[in-house]
C-alpha positions as CSV (number, residue, x, y, z in Angstrom):
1,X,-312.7,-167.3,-29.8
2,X,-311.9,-169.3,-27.0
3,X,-308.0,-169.0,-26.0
4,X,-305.8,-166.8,-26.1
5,X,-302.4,-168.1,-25.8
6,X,-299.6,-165.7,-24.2
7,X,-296.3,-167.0,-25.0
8,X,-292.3,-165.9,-25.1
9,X,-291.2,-166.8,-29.0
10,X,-288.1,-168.6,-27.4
11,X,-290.6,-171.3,-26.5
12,X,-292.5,-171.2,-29.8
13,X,-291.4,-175.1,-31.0
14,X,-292.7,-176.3,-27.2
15,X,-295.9,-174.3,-27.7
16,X,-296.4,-175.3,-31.3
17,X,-297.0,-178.5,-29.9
18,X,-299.3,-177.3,-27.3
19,X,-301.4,-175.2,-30.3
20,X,-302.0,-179.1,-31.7
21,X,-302.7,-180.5,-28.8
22,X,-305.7,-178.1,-28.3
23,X,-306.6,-178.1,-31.8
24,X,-307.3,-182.1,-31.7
25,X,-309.2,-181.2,-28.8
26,X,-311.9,-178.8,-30.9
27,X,-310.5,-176.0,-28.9
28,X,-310.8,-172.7,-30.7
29,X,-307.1,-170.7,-30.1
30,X,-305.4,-168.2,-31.0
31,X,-301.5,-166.8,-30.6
32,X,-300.1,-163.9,-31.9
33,X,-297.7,-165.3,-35.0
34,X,-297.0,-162.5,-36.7
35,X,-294.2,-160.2,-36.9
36,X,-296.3,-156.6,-37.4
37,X,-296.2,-153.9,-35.2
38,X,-297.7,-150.3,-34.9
39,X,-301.2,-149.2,-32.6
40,X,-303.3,-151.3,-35.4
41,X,-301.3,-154.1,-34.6
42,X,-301.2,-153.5,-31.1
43,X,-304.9,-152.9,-30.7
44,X,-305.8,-156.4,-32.6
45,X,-304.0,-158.0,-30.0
46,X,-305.6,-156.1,-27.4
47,X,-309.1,-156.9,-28.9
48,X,-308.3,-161.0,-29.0
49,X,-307.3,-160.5,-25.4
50,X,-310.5,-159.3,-24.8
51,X,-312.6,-161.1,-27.0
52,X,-311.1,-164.6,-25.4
53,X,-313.0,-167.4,-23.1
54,X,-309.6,-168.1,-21.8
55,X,-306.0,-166.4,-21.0
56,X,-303.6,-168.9,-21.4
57,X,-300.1,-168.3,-20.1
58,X,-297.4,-170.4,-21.7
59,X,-295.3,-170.2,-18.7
60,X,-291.3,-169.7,-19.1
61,X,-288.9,-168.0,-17.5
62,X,-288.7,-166.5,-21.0
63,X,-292.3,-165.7,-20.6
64,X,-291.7,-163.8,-17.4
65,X,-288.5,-161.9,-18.3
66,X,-291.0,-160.7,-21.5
67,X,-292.5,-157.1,-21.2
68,X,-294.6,-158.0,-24.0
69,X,-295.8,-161.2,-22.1
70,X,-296.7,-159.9,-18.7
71,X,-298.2,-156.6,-20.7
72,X,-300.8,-158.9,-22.0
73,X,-301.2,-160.7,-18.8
74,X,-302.2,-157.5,-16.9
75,X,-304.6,-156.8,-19.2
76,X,-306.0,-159.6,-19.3
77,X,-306.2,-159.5,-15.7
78,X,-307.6,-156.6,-15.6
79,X,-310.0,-157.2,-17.6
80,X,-311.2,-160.4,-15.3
81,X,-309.8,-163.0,-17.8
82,X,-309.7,-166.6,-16.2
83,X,-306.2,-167.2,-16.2
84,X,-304.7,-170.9,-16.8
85,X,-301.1,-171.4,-16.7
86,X,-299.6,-174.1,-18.2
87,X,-295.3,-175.0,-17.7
88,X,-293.5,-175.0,-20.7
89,X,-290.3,-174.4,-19.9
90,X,-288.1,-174.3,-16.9
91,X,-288.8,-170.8,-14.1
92,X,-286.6,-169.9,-11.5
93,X,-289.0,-170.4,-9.0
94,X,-292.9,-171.4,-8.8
95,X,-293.2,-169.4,-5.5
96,X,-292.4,-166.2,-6.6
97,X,-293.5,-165.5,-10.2
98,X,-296.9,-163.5,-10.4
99,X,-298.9,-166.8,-11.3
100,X,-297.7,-168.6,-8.1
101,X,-301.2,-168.2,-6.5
102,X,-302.8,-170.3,-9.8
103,X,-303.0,-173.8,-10.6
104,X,-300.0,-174.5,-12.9
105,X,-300.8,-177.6,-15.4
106,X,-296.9,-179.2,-16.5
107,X,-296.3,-179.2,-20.0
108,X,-292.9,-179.8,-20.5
109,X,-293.2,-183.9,-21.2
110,X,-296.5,-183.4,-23.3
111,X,-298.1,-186.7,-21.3
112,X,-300.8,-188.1,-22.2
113,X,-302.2,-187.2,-18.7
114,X,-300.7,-183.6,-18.7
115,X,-303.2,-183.0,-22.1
116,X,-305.9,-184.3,-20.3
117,X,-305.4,-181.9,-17.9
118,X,-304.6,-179.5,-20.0
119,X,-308.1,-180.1,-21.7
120,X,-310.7,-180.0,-18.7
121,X,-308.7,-176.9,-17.3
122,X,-309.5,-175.2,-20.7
123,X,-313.3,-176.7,-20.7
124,X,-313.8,-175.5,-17.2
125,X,-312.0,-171.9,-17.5
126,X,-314.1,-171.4,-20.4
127,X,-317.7,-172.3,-18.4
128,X,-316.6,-169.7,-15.5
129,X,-315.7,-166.8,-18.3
130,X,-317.3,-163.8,-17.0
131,X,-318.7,-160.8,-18.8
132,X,-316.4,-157.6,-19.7
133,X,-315.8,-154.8,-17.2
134,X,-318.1,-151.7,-18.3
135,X,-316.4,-149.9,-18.3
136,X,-313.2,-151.3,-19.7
137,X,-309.7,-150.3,-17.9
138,X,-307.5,-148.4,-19.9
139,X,-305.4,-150.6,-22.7
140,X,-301.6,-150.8,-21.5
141,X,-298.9,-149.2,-23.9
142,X,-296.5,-150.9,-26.6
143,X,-293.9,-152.4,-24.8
144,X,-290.4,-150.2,-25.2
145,X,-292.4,-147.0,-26.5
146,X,-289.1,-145.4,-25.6
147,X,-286.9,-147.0,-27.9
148,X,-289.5,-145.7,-30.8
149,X,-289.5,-141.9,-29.9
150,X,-286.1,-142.6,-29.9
151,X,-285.8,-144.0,-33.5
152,X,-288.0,-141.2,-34.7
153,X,-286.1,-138.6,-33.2
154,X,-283.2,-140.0,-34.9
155,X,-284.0,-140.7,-38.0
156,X,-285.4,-136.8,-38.4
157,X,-283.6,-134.0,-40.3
158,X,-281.6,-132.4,-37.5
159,X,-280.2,-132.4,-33.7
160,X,-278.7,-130.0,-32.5
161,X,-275.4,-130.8,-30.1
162,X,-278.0,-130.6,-26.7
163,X,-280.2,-133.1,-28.5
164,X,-277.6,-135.5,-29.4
165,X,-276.5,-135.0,-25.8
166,X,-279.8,-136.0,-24.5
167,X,-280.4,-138.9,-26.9
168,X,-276.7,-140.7,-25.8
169,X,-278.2,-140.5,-22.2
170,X,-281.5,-142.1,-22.9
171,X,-279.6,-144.7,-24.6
172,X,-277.4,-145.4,-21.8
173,X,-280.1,-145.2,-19.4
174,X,-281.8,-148.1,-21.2
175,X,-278.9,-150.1,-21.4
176,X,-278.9,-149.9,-17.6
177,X,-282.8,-150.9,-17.4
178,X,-282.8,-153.2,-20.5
179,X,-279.7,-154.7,-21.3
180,X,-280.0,-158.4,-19.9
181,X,-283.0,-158.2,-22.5
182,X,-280.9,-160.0,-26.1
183,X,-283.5,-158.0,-28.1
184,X,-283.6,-154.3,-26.4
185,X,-280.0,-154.3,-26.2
186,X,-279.8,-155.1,-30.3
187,X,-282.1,-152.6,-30.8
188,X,-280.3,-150.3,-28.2
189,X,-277.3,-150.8,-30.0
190,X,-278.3,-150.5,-33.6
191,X,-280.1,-146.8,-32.4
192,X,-276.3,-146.0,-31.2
193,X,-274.8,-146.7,-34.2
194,X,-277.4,-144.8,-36.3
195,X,-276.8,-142.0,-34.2
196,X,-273.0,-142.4,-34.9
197,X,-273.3,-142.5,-38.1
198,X,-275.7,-139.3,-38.9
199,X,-273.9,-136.9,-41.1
200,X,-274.6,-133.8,-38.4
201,X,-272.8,-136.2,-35.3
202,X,-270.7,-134.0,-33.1
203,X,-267.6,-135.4,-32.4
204,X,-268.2,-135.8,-28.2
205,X,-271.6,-137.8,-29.6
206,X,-269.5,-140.4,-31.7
207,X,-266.7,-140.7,-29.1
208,X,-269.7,-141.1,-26.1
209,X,-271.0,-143.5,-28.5
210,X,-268.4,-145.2,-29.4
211,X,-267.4,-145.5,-26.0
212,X,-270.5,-147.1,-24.5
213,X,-270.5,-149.4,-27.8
214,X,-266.7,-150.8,-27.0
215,X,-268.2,-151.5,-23.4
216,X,-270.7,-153.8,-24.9
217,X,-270.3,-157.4,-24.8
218,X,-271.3,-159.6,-28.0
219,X,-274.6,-160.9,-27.4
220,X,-275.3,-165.0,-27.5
221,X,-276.8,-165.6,-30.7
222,X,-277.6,-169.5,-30.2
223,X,-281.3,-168.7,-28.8
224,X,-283.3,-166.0,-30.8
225,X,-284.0,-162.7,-29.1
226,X,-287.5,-162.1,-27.7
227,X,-289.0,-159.6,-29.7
228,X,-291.1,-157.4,-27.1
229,X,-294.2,-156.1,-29.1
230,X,-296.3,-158.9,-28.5
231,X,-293.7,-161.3,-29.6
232,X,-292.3,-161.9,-32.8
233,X,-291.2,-158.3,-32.8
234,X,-289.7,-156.1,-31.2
235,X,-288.2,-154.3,-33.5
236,X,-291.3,-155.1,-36.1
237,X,-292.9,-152.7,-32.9
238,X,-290.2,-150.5,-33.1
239,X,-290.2,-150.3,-36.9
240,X,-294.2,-149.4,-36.7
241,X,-293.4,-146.7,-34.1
242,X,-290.9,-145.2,-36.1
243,X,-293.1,-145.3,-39.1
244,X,-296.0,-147.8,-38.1
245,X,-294.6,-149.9,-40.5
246,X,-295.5,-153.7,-41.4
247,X,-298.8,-154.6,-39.6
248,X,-293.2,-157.2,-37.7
249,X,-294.4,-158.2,-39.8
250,X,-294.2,-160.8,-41.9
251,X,-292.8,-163.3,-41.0
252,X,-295.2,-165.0,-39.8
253,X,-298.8,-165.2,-40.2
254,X,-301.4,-165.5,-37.3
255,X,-302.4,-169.1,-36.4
256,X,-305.9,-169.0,-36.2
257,X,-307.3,-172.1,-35.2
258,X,-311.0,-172.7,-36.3
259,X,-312.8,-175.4,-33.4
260,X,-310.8,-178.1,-35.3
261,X,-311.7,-177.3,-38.6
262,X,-310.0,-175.3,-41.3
263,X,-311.2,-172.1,-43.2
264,X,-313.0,-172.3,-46.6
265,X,-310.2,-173.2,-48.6
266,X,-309.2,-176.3,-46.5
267,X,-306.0,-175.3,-45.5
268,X,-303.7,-173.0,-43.4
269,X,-301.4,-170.8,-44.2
270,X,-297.6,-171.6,-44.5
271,X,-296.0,-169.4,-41.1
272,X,-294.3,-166.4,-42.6
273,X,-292.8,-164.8,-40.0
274,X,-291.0,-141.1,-50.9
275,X,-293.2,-138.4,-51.2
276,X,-296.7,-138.8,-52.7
277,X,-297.0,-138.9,-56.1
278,X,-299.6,-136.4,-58.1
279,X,-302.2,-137.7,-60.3
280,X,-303.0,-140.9,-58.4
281,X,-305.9,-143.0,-60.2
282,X,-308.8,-143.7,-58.6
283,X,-309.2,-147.0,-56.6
284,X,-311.3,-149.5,-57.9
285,X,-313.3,-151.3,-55.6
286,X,-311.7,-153.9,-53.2
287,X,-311.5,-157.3,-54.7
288,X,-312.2,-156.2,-58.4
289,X,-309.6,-157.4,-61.1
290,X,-307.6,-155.0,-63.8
291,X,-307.1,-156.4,-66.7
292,X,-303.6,-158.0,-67.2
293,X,-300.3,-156.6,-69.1
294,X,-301.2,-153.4,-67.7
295,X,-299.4,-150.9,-65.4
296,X,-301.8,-148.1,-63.6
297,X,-298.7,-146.2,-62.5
298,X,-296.3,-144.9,-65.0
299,X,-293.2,-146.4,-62.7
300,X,-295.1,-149.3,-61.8
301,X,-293.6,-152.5,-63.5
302,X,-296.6,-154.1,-66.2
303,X,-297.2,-157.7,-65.2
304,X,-299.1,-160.6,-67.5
305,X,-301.3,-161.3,-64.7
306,X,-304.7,-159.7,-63.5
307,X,-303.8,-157.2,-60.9
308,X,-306.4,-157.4,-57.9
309,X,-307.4,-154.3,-56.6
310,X,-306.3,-154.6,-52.2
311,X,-309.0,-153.0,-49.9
312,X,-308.0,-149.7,-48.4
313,X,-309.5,-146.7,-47.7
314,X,-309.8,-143.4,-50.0
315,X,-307.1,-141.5,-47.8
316,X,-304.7,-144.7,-47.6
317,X,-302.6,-145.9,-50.7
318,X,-303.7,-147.6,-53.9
319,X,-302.4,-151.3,-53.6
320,X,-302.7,-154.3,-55.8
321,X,-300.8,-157.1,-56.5
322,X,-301.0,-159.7,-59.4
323,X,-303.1,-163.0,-58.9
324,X,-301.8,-165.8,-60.6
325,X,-303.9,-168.7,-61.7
326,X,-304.6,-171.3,-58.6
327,X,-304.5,-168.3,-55.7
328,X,-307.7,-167.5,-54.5
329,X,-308.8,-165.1,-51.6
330,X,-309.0,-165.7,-48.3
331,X,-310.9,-163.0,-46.3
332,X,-310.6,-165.6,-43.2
333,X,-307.3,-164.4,-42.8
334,X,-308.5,-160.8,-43.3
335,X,-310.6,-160.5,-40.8
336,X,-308.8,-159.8,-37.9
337,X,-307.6,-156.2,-39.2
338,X,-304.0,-157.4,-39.4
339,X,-303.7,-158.5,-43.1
340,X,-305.6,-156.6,-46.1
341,X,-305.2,-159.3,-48.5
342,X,-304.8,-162.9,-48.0
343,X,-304.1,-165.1,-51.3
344,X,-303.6,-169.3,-51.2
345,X,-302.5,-172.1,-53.7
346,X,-304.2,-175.3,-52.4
347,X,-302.3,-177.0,-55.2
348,X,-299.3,-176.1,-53.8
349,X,-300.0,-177.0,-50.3
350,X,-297.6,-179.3,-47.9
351,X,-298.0,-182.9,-46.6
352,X,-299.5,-181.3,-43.2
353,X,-301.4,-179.0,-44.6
354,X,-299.9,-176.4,-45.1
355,X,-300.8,-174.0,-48.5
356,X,-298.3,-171.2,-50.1
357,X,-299.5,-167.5,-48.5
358,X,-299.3,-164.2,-49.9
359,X,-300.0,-161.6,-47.3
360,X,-300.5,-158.0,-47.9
361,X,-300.4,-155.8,-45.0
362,X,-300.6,-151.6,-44.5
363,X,-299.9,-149.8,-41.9
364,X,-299.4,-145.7,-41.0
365,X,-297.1,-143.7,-39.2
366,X,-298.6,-139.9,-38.5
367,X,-295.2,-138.5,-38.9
368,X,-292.5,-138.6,-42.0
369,X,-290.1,-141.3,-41.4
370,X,-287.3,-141.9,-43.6
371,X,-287.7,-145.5,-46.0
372,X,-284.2,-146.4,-45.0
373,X,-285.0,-146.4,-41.1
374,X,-287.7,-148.7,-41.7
375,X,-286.1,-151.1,-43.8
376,X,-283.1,-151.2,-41.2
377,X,-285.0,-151.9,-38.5
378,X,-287.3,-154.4,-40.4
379,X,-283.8,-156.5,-41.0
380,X,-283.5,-156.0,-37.3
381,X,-286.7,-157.4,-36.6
382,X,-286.2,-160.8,-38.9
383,X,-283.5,-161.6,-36.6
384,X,-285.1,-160.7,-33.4
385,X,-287.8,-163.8,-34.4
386,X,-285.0,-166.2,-35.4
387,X,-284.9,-165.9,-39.0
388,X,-281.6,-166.6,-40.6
389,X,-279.6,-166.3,-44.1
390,X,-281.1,-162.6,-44.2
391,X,-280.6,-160.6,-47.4
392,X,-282.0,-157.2,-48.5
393,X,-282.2,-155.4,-51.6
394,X,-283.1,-151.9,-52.3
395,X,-285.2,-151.2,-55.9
396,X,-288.1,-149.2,-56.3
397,X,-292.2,-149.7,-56.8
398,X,-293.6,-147.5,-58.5
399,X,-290.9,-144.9,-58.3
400,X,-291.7,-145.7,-54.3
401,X,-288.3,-146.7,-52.0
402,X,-288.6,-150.5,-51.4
403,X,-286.4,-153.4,-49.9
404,X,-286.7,-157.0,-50.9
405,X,-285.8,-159.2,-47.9
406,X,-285.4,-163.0,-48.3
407,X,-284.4,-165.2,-45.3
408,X,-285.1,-168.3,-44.0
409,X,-287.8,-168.7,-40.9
410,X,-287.9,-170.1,-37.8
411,X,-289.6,-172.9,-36.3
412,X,-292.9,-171.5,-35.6
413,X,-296.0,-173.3,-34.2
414,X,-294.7,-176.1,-35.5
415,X,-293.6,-174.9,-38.7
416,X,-290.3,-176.4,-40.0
417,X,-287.7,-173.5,-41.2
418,X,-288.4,-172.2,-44.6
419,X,-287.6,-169.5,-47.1
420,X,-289.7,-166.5,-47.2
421,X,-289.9,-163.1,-49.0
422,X,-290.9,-159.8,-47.7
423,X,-291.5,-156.9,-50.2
424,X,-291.8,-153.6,-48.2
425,X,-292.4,-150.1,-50.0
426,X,-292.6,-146.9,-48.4
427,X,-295.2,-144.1,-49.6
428,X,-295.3,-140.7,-47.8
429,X,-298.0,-138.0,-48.1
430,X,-297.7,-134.5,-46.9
431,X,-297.8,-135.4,-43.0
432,X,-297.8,-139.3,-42.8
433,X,-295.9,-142.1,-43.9
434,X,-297.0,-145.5,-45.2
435,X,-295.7,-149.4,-45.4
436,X,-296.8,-152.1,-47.6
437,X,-295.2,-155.2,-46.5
438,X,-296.1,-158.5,-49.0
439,X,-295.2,-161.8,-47.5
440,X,-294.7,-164.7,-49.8
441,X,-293.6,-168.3,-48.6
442,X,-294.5,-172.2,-48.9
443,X,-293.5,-175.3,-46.8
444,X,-292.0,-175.8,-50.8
445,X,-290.3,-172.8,-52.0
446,X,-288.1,-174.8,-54.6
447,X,-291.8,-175.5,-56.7
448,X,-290.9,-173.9,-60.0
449,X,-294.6,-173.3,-60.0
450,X,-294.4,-171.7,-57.0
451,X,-291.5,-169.7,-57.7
452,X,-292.9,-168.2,-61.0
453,X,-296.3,-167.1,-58.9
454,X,-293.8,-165.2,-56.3
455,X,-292.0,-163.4,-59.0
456,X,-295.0,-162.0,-60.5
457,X,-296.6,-161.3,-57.6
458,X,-293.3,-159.0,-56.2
459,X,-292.5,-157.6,-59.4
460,X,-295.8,-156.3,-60.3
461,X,-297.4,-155.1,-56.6
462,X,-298.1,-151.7,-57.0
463,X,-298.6,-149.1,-54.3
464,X,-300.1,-145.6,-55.6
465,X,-300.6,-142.1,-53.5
466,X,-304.2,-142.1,-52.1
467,X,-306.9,-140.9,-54.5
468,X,-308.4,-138.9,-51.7
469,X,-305.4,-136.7,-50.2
């Protein structure tokens, strides 16, 4: 893997356009596209940093005000990385922002010259790569950790007066520090109101709260909110470190760009953007098939379709999820430890290319969170990346809490806006808790083909307690 491209998601239609340009160039790439967080998610982006030829900085002032941005450029510094920055958007000033001392390559007019440019800085970055340090320096935090100890210590059972005390403080404090930041303050804001609205909330707590809420200002909605895990999620981050939930996450899928060419199946994907149960049946082995018109769980809804069986391991959750006719398996997409299942329709792919996804993802909190806290600050999350037209509805899987979010996307990589559909469910064992998020989308979402294959695919996933705890 060749680049690794570092950009704010307020710039992703400009940098879409950069991703092509490299791609007719043969230039392997890669840029974080996906709205998960948690440490899995985390680390898989540390990894690509490390694993690249080239760091490449899409260079914004939205890039630089990013803490998830110039996290990933210090690593990558550290780490030796040849760095390339490339001018995508306006910046206050080219003498003072931490790149000054590099050779800056001007994007913004996508010239003919500037992609030429653009191509032998990437050819020759990639000849002077060096090996890694040995040994390595140490991997830099999730961006806004704070706000997450926050949100767990929220959401939990009980605070006492002094705690509440403590938490309003914290909050104001990062109001102070954070504020100009569209997405922290959200998330700031949407932590105050969960505190306000706790059933144990002293009455100084909601006035303080209330107080510091009235001071607040409406935030500008016309440009999205840069979500501070590495992009597309702030709040997916959040929602992970409150429960590691969604590996934010949805929306989105990576774009993975193969050297010019596309995976096995010819085409990529469309950009998406309770307490255990006893008596859990045994996992089958990942990839095998159940037979259809069957339902392993007795709260699990039976489906028509063959249910395939999602890798996991013996201590996580049982998941599967129907496979219509026409979706096949893409272990491509799997393979970066992000997604656990990838499925594609080719016959229901786009003009450009582009096929109708299912993604399957898993990720783990060590800690009990509560499934309303996650699903909250999923919502939150959508937003944070752009999406629009956001709608949620509580049901149950398999007797499991679960929220069914439909919204509208952003322009991503390219990507026109288009409906999606996240399916999230919340499993908890005795000390951890779990979240299955499902992704389903197409450049086409009115296909009534394609609209049949989602249904059965959301009403009959299945999540199940782990067959080894």
């Amino acid at each position: 893997m060749a680049v690794f491209i570092s950009y704010s998601s307020r710039d992703a239609d400009v940098v879409g356009h950069l991703a092509g340009a490299l791609r007719r160039g043969h230039h392997d790439l890669w840029m974080d596209d996906e709205l998960s967080g948690g440490d899995a998610w985390w680390r898989a982006i540390l990894g690509k940093i490390r694993d690249c030829d080239v760091f490449l900085a899409a260079l914004s002032q939205n890039m630089l005000a990013s803490k998830a941005c110039q996290a990933e450029m210090r690593y990558a510094l550290a780490l030796g990385k040849p760095i390339l920055p490339v001018l995508v958007g306006p910046v206050d000033s080219m003498r003072t922002n931490p790149l000054a001392g590099m050779q800056v390559i001007d994007f913004q007019q996508r010239s003919i010259e500037a992609w030429m440019e653009l191509d032998e800085a990437v050819r020759a970055k990639q000849a002077s790569a060096p090996a890694l340090p040995d040994p390595l320096p140490a991997e830099p935090p999730m961006p806004f950790a704070y706000l997450m100890r926050l949100g767990g210590q929220i959401s939990g059972s009980e605070l006492t007066p002094a705690q509440q005390t403590v938490i309003v403080a914290e909050l104001k404090a990062a109001l102070e520090d954070d504020g100009d930041d569209a997405g922290a303050r959200r998330d700031i804001c949407a932590l105050l109101r969960q505190l306000r609205d706790r059933p144990d909330v002293t009455y100084r707590t909601r006035t303080d709260v209330d107080a510091l809420l009235g001071q607040l200002e409406p935030v500008p909605t016309a440009v999205p909110a840069e979500p501070d895990t590495p992009r597309r999620g702030r709040l997916g981050l959040i929602l992970a470190g409150v429960a590691v939930a969604v590996v934010l996450v949805v929306v989105t899928v990576l774009v993975v760009v193969n050297s010019g060419s596309e995976p096995a199946q010819n085409a990529r994907p469309a950009a998406p953007s309770a307490a255990a149960q006893p008596g859990a049946p045994a996992p089958q082995g990942a990839g095998e098939t159940v037979a259809a018109g069957v339902s392993d769980g007795g709260a699990c809804t039976a489906t028509d379709q063959p249910l395939s069986v999602i890798p996991t391991d013996p201590d996580e959750p049982v998941l599967k999820i129907p496979q219509p006719p026409g979706w096949e398996r893409n272990t491509w997409m799997e393979s970066d430890g992000i997604f656990r299942f990838a499925l594609y329709n080719n016959a229901m792919m786009s003009p450009d290319g582009v096929a109708a996804s299912a993604l399957v993802s898993l990720d783990e909190e060590r800690s009990l969170t509560p499934a309303d806290s996650l699903f909250m600050l999923k919502r939150g999350a959508l937003s944070a990346i752009g999406a629009t037209d956001v709608t949620a509805e509580k049901h149950t899987v398999c007797g499991l809490p679960a929220e069914t979010v439909r919204y509208q996307t952003g322009a991503i990589a390219g990507l026109a806006p288009h409906p999606a559909t996240l399916l999230l469910v919340v499993l908890q064992t005795t000390d951890r808790t779990y979240t299955a998020s499902l992704t389903i989308e197409a450049a086409d979402a009115r296909n009534p083909a394609f609209e049949a294959d989602a249904s059965a695919m959301l009403t009959g996933f299945q999540m199940l307690p782990p067959a080894g705890r």
